[in-house]
DRENDO-1510 file (C-alpha; in Angstrom, 1 decimal, always signed):
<recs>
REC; n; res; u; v; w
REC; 1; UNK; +0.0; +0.0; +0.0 .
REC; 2; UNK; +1.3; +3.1; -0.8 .
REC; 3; UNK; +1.0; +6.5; +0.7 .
REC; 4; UNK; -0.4; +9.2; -1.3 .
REC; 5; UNK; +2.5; +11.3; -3.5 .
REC; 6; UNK; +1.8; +14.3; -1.6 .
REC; 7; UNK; +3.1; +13.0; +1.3 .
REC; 8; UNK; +6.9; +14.3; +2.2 .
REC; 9; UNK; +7.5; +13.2; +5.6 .
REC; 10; UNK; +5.6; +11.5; +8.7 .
REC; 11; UNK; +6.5; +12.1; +12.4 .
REC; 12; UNK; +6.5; +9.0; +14.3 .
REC; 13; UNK; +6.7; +9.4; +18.1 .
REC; 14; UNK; +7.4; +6.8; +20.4 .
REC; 15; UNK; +10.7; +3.6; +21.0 .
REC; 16; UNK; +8.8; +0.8; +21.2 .
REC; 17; UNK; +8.8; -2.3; +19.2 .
REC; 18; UNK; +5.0; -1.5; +17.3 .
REC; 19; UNK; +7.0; +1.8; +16.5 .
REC; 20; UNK; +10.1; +0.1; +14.9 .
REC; 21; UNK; +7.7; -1.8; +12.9 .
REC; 22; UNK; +5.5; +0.7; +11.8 .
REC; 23; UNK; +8.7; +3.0; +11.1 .
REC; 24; UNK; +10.4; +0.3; +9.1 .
REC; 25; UNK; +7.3; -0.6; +7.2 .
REC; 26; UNK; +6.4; +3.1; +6.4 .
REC; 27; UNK; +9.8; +3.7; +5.0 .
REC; 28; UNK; +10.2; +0.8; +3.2 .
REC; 29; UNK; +7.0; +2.9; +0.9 .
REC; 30; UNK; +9.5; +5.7; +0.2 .
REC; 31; UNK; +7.6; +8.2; +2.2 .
REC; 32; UNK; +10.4; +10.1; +4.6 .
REC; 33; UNK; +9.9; +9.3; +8.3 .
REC; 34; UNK; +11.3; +11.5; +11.7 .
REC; 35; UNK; +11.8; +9.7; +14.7 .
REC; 36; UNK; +10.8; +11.2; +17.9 .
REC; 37; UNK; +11.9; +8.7; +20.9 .
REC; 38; UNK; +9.3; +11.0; +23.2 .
REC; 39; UNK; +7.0; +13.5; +22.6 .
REC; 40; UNK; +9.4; +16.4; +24.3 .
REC; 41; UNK; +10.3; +18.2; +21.1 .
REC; 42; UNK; +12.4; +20.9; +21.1 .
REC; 43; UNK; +11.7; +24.4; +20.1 .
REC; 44; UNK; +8.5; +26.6; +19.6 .
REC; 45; UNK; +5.2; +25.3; +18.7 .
REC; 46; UNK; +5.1; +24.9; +15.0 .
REC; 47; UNK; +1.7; +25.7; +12.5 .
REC; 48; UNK; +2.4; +25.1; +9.1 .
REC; 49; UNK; +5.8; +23.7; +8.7 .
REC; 50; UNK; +7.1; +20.0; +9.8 .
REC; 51; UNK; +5.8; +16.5; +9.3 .
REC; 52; UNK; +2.5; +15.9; +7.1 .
REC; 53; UNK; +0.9; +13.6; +9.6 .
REC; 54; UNK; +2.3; +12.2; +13.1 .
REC; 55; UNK; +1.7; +8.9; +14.3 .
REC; 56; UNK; +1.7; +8.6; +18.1 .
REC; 57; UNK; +3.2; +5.0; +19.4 .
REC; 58; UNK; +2.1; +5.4; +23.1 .
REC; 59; UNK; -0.7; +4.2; +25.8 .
REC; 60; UNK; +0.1; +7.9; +27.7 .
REC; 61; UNK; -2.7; +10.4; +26.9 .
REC; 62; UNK; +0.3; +13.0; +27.6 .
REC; 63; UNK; +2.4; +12.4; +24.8 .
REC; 64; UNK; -0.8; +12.6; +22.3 .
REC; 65; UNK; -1.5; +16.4; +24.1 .
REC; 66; UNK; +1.9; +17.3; +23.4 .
REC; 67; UNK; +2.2; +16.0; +20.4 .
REC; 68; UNK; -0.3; +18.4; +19.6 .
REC; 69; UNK; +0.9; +21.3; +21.1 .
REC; 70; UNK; +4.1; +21.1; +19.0 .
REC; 71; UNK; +2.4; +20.4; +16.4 .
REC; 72; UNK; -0.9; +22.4; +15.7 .
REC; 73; UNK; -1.7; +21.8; +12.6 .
REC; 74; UNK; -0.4; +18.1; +11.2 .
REC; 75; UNK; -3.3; +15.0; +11.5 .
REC; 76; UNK; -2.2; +12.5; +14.8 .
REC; 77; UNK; -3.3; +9.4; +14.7 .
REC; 78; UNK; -2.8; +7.2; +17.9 .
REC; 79; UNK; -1.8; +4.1; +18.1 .
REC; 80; UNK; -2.6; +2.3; +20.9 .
REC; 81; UNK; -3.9; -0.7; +22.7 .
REC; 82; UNK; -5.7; +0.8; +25.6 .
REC; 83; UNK; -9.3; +1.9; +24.6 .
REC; 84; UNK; -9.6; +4.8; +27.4 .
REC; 85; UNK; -6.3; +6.0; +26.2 .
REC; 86; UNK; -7.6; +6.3; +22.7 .
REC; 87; UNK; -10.9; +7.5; +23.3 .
REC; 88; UNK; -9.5; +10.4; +25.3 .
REC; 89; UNK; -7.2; +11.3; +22.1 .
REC; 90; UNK; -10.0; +11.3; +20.0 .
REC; 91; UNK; -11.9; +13.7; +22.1 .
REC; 92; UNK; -8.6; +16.4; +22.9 .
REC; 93; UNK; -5.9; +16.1; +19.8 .
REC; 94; UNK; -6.1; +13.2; +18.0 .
REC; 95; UNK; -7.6; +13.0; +14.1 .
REC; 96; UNK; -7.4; +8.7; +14.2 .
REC; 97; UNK; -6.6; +6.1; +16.8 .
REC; 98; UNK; -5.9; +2.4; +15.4 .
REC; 99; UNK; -4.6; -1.1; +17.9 .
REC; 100; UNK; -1.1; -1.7; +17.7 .
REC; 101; UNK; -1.2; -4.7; +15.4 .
REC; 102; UNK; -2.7; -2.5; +12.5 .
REC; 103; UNK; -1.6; -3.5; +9.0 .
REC; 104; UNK; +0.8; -1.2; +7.3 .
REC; 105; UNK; -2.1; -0.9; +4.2 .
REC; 106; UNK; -4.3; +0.1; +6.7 .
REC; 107; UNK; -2.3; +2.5; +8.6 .
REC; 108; UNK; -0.9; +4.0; +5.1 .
REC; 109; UNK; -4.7; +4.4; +4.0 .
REC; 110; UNK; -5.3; +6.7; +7.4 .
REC; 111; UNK; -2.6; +8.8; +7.1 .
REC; 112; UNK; -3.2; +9.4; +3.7 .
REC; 113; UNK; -6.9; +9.8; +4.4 .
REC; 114; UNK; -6.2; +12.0; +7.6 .
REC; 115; UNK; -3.9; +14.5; +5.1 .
REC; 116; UNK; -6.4; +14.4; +3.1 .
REC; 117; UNK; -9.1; +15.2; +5.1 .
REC; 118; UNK; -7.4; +18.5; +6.1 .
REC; 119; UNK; -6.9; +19.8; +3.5 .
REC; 120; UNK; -10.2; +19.3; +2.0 .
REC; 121; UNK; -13.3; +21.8; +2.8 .
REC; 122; UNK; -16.4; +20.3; +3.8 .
REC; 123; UNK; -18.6; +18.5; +1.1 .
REC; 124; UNK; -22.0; +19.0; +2.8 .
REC; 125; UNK; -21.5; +23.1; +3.2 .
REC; 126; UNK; -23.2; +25.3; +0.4 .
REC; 127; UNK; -21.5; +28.9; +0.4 .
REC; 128; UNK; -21.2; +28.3; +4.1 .
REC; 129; UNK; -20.7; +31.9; +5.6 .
REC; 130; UNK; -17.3; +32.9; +7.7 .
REC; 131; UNK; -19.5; +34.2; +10.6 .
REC; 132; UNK; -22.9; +33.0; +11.5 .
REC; 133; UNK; -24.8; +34.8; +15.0 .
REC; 134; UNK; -21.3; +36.3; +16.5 .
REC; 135; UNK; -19.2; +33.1; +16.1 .
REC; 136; UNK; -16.0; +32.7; +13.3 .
REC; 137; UNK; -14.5; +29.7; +12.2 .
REC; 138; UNK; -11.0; +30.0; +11.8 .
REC; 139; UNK; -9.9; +26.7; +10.1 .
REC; 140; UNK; -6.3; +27.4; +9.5 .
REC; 141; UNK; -5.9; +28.1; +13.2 .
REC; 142; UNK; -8.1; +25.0; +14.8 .
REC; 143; UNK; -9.9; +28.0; +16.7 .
REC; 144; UNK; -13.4; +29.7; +17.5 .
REC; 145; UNK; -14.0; +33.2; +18.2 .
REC; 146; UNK; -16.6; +34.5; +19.7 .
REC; 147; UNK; -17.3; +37.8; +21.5 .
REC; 148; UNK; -13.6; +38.1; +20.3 .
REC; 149; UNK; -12.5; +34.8; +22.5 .
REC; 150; UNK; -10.6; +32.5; +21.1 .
REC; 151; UNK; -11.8; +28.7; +22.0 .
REC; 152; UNK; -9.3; +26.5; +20.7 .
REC; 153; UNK; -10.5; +23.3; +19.0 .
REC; 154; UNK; -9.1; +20.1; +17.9 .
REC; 155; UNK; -8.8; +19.4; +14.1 .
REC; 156; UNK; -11.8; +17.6; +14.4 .
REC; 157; UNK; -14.0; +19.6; +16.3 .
REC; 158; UNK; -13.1; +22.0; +13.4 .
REC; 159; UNK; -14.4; +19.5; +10.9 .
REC; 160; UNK; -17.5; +19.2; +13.4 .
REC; 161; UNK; -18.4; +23.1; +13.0 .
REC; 162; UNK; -17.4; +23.5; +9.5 .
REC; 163; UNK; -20.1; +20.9; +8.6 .
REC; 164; UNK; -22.6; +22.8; +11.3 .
REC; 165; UNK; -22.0; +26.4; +10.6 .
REC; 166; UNK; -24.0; +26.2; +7.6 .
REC; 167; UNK; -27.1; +24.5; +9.6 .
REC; 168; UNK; -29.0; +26.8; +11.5 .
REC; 169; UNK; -32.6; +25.9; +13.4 .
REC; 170; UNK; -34.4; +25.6; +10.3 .
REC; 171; UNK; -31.9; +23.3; +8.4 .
REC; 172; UNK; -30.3; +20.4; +10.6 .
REC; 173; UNK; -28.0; +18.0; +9.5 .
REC; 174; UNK; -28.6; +14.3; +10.2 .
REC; 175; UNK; -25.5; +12.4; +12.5 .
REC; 176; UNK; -24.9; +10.2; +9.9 .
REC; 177; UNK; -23.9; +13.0; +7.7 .
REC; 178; UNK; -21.7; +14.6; +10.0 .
REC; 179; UNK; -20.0; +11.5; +10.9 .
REC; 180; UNK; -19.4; +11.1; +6.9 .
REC; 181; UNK; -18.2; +14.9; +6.6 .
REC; 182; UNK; -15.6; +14.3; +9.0 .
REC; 183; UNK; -14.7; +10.7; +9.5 .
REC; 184; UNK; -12.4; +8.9; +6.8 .
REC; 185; UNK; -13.9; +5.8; +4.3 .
REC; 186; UNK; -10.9; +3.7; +6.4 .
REC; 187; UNK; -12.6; +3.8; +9.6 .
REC; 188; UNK; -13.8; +0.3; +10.4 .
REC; 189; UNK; -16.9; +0.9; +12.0 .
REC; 190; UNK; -18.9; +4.0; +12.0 .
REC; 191; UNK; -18.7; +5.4; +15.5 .
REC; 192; UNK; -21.6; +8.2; +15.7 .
REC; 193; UNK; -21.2; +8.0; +19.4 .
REC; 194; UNK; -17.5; +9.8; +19.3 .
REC; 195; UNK; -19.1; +12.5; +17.3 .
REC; 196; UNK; -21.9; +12.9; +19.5 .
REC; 197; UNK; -18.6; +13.5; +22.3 .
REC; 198; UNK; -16.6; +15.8; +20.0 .
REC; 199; UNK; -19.9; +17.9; +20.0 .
REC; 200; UNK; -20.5; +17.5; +23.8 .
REC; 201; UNK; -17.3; +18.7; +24.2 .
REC; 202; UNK; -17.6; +21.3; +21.9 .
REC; 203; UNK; -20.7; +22.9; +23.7 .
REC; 204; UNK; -18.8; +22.8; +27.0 .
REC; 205; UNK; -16.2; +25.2; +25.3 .
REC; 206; UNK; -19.1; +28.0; +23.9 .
REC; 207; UNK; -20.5; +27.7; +27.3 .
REC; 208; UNK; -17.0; +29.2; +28.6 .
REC; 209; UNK; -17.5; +32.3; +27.4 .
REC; 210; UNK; -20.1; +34.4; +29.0 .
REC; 211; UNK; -23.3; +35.3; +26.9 .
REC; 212; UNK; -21.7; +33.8; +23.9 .
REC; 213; UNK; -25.5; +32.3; +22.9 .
REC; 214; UNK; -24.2; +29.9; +20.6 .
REC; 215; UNK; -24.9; +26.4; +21.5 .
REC; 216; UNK; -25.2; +23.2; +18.6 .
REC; 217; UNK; -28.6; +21.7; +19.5 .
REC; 218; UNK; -30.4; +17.9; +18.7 .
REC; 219; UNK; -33.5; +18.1; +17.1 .
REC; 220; UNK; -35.4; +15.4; +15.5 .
REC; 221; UNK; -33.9; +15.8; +12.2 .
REC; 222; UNK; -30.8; +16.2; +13.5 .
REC; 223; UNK; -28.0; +18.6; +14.5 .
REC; 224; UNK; -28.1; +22.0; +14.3 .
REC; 225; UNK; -26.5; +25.9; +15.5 .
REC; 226; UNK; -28.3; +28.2; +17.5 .
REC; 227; UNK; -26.8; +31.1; +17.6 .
REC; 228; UNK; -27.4; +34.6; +19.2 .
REC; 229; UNK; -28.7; +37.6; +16.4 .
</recs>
C-alpha cells in the first residue's frame, strides 16, 4: 500500500517495538519518516511547517496532548492498545486512533486519508458563511472566536463546526452525515457516538464564554446551531 505522493514526511513518536515496525514498514514505501523517541520536542510550537501527519506509538494520553501542542496543525493518529487511552485522544488532539497490530495498508490508507481530510473543505457546506450569529470559524488556526474569544478546537471539532456552521434551526443535519463529513472511508466501523462526544465537548467550550449564545442543538432531524442575532 502506498502512501499518497503528496506526502513528504511523517513524524512517528514513540521507542517501542509496534514503533520500529511501523517506522520500518512506512519507510520501506518511500515516504520520509522522523523519529521522535518521546513527545518532548524541542523548540517553539510549530503551525504550518514540519511533518504531514504524526503517528503517536504510546498508551500515555500525555504524549498525544503534546504532540499536539508542538504540532498544531499536522493529522495524529494514535496508536494504541488501551481503549480509554484512545478515546480520550480522539476527544482532545487526535484525528485517528488504530490497535497496535494495524496492518501497514491500513495505517498507510489513514494517514493518507487524515492529510487528506485537512486539507479538503467540507462537502456537505453550500457557500457556508465565515461568521454565523457572532461566532468565526478560523480553520487554518483550529480555533473559535466569539465575542472576540478564542476557543481552541481540535482538528476535528473544526471539521465538526465546519459541517454545522451552515445548519442553522431551520436546516439540521442528520448524524450520519456529520460523521461522513468528518470521518475517513478507512474507519472500520462508523462510530456516531465519538461524534456525538466531540460535539458535547464542543458545547462545553461555547459555554465558557459568558453570553456567547451559541450552542449546537439535537432536534429530531438532526443537529443543528443556535446562535445569538
Amino acid at each position: 500500500m502506498e502512501i499518497a505522493r503528496e506526502t513528504r514526511t511523517i513524524g512517528l513518536v514513540g521507542s517501542s517495538g509496534t514503533a520500529d515496525r511501523l517506522a520500518d514498514a512506512l519507510a520501506a514505501t518511500g515516504v520520509g519518516i522522523t523519529r521522535f523517541p518521546t513527545a518532548s520536542f524541542p523548540g517553539r510550537p510549530t503551525q504550518n511547517c514540519g511533518p504531514d501527519a504524526l503517528i503517536v506509538v504510546s498508551d500515555d494520553i500525555a504524549d498525544c496532548v503534546a504532540t499536539r501542542r508542538r504540532w498544531k496543525a499536522a493529522p495524529i493518529i494514535v496508536v494504541s492498545d488501551d481503549r480509554p487511552t484512545k478515546a480520550r485522544a480522539l476527544c482532545l488532539c487526535a484525528d485517528d486512533a488504530v490497535a497496535c497490530d494495524v496492518e501497514i495498508g491500513e495505517i498507510a490508507l489513514r494517514i493518507t486519508v487524515a492529510i487528506r481530510r485537512a486539507q479538503r473543505t467540507d462537502p456537505y457546506a453550500e457557500s457556508a458563511p465565515a461568521t454565523l450569529g457572532g461566532f468565526r470559524l478560523d480553520e487554518d488556526g483550529n480555533a473559535l472566536f466569539v465575542r472576540d474569544q478564542r476557543i481552541r478546537l481540535t482538528p476535528r471539532q473544526v471539521s465538526i463546526m465546519s459541517v454545522l456552521r451552515s445548519h442553522v434551526e431551520h436546516n439540521p443535519i442528520p448524524l450520519s452525515r456529520i460523521y461522513q463529513a468528518v470521518c475517513s472511508s478507512g474507519d472500520r466501523q462508523p462510530n456516531h457516538e465519538t461524534i456525538r462526544v466531540h460535539i458535547s465537548m464542543l458545547n462545553k467550550k461555547l459555554a465558557s464564554v459568558a453570553g456567547a449564545g451559541v450552542r449546537i442543538r439535537c432536534g429530531q432531524d438532526g443537529y443543528y446551531v443556535q446562535a445569538a442575532a
